[in-house]
N, C-alpha and C positions, 0 to 999 in steps of 0.2 A: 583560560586567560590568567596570566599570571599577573601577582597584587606588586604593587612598585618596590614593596622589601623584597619578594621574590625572588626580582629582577638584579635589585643591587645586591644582593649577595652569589647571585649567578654571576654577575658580572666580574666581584670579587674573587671568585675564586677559581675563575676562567682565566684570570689577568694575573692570578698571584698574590696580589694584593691584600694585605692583610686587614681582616674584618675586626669590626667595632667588639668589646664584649656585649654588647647586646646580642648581635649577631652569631657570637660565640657559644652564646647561653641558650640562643633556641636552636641553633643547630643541636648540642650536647642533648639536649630534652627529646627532639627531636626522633633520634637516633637510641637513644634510652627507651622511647615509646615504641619504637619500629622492636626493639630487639624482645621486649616486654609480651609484642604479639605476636609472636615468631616469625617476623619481616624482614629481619637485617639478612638475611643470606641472601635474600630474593634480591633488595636493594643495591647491597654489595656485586651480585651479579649483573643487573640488569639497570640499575638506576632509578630515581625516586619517579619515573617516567613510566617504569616498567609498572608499579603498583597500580589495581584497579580503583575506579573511583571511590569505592566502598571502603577500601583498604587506608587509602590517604583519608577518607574522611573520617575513620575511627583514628588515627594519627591526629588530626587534627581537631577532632573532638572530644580526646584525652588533653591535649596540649592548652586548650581551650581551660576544660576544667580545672587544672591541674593551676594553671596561672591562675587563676579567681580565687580561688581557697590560697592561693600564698601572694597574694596581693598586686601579683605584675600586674601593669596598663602599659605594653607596648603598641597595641595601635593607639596613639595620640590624635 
């Protein structure tokens, strides 16, 4: 199930529309973290759909950490 930021930045970038820098800043991190555990090729081929649960959740549990030790609070 996908979280409502998720969604608005699928939406965004289905539609063209250009994203918030917030939006900007954890895609870049994102994508930094994928390439960091040798995932961007897979990503780049197959889409962030294509990654095992496993795989997205060390992604996001780098991205996680990595915001706390430098102070982002993007979920509000």
């Amino acid at each position: 199930m996908a979280t409502p930021f998720k969604k608005k930045v699928k939406a965004k970038i289905m539609s063209n529309k250009e994203l918030t820098e917030e939006m900007k800043e954890r895609e870049k991190i994102k994508y930094e973290i994928a390439e960091e555990l040798g995932l961007l090729d897979k990503v780049k081929e197959v889409g962030w759909d294509g990654l095992t649960s496993s795989e997205a959740g060390k992604i996001g549990g780098i991205m996680t950490k990595r915001n706390k030790l430098e102070g982002r609070k993007w979920n509000k």
